[in-house]
C-alpha positions in Angstrom: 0.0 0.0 0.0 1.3 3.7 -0.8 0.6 6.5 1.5 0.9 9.8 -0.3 0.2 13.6 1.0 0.6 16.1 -0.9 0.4 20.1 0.3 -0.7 18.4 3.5 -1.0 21.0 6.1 -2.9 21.5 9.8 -4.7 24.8 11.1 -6.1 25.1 14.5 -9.3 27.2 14.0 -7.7 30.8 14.4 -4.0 30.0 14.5 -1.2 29.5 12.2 -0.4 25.7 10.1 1.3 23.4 12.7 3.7 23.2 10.3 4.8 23.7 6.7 2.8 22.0 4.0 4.0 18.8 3.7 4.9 16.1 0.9 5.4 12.8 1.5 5.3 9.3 -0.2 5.7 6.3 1.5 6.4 2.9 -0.9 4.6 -0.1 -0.2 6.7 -2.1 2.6 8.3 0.7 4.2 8.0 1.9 7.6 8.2 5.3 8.5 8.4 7.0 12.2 7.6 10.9 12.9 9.7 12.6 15.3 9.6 16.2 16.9 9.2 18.3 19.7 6.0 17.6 21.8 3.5 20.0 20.4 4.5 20.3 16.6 1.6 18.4 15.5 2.7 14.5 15.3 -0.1 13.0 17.1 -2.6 15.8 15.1 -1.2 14.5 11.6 -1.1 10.4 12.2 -5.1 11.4 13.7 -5.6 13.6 9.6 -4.4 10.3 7.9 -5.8 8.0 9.8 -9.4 9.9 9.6 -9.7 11.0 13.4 -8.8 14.9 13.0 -9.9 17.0 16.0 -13.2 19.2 14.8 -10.9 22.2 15.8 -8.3 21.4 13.3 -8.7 22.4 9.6 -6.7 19.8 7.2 -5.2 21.4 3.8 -4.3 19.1 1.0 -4.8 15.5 -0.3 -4.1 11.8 1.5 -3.9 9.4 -1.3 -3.9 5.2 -0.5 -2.9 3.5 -3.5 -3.8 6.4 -5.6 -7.1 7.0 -4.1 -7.8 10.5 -1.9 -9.1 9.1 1.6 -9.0 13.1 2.7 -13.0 13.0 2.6 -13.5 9.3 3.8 -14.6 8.3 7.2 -12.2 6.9 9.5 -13.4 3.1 9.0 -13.3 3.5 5.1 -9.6 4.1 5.1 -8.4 1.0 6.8 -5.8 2.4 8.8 -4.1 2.0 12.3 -1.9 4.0 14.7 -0.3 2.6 17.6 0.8 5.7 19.5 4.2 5.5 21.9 2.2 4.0 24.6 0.7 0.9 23.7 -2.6 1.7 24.2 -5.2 -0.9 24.8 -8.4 -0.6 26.1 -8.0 -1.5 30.1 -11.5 -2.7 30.5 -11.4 -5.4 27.5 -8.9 -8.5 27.7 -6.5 -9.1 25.3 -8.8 -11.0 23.2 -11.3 -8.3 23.2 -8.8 -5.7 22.2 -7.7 -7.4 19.0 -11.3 -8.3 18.0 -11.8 -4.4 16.8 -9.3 -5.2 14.0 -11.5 -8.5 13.1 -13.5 -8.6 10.0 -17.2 -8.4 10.2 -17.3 -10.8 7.9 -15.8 -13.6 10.4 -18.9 -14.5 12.0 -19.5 -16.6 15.1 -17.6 -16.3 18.8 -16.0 -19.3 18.2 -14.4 -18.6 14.9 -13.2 -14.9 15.9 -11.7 -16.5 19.1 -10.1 -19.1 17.2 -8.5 -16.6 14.4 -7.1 -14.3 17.6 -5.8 -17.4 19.9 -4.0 -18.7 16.4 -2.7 -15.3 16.1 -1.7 -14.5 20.0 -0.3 -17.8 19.5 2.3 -16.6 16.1 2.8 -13.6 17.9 4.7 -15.3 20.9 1.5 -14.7 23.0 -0.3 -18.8 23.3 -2.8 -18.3 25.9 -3.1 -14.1 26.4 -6.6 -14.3 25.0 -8.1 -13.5 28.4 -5.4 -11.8 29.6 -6.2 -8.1 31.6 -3.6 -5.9 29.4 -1.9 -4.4 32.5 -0.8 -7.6 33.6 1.0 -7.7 30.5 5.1 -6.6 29.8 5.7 -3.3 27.9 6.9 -5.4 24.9 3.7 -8.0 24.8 1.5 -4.7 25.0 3.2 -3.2 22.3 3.0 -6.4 20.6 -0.8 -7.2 20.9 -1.5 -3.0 20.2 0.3 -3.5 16.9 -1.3 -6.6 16.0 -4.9 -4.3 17.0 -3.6 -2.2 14.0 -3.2 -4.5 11.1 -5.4 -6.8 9.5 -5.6 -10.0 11.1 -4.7 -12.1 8.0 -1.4 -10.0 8.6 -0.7 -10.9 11.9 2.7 -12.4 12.5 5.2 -13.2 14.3 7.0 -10.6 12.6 5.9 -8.3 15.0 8.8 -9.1 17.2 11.6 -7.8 15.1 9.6 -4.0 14.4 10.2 -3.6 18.5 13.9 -3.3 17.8 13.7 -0.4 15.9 16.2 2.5 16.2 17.8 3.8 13.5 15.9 7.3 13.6 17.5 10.1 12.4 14.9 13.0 11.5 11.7 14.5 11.5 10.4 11.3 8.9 12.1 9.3 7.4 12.2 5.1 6.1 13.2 3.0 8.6 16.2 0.8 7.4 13.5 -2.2 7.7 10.6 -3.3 5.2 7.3 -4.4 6.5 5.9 -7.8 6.0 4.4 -7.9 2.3 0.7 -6.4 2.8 -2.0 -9.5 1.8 -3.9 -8.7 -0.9 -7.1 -9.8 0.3 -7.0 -7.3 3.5 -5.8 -4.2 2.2 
């Protein structure tokens, strides 16, 4: 999948652009991390592509997946995840629970929803965290299970492991010197 913005830029209502109008395409396969100053507008711009802008914001310019503008779409239409610094899982659902967001609708029936998230805890390194509370869980088996929340499940694997390990971060964004797992063509 290509991510593309072009002229991208965010207003608070009544204030200046958070920052300069920005250009940016990211191949399919790559990873790339935004880094900055607290305040600059990271968290604002993951929440414009992902389709959760705050209503006091005003976006400028295009998002493009795989050629199509998503600017307009609703948050569920564009098929996209964040997982934030902290791994953030809902405290009140089990492990389980958190990862069925990312499920299909079409996977229907409790028992077949369980048994797609217990085989993918399981190729995650994570056999038996279905019912798991998250906060008994270690920092990296939250990020773990919120990352897996993010993708499609077909996509979950035990791949997860090695993005953890990350740390080759040199500016504002920029490519990791990684490649993502190969997207599957019947998720995204």
């Amino acid at each position: 999948m290509t991510l593309e913005l072009r002229a991208l830029t965010l207003t608070p209502h009544g204030g200046a652009p958070l920052f300069p109008a920005l250009n940016l395409s990211v191949p399919p396969g790559m990873i790339y991390t935004v880094m900055g100053p607290s305040g600059v507008g990271k968290s604002t711009l993951l929440d414009a592509i992902g389709g959760h802008l705050a209503p006091q914001f005003r976006l400028q310019g295009e998002i493009f997946l795989d050629g199509l503008n998503v600017g307009n779409l609703p948050a569920e239409a564009r098929r996209i995840g964040l997982m934030f610094q902290e791994a953030l899982l809902f405290p009140h659902l089990s492990v389980g629970e958190n990862l069925a967001f990312g499920l299909t609708p079409a996977l229907r029936g409790r028992s077949a929803r369980r048994q797609a998230i217990e085989a993918a805890l399981d190729r995650a390194g994570l056999s038996g965290f279905f019912d798991r509370d998250p906060a008994t869980l270690s920092g990296g088996q939250r990020a773990r299970a919120a990352l897996m929340r993010t993708r499609a499940p077909c996509c979950w694997t035990s791949r997860f492991r090695g993005w953890m390990q990350a740390s080759d971060l040199k500016s504002a964004i920029l490519p990791l010197n990684m490649r993502a797992p190969k997207a599957c063509p019947r998720c995204w």
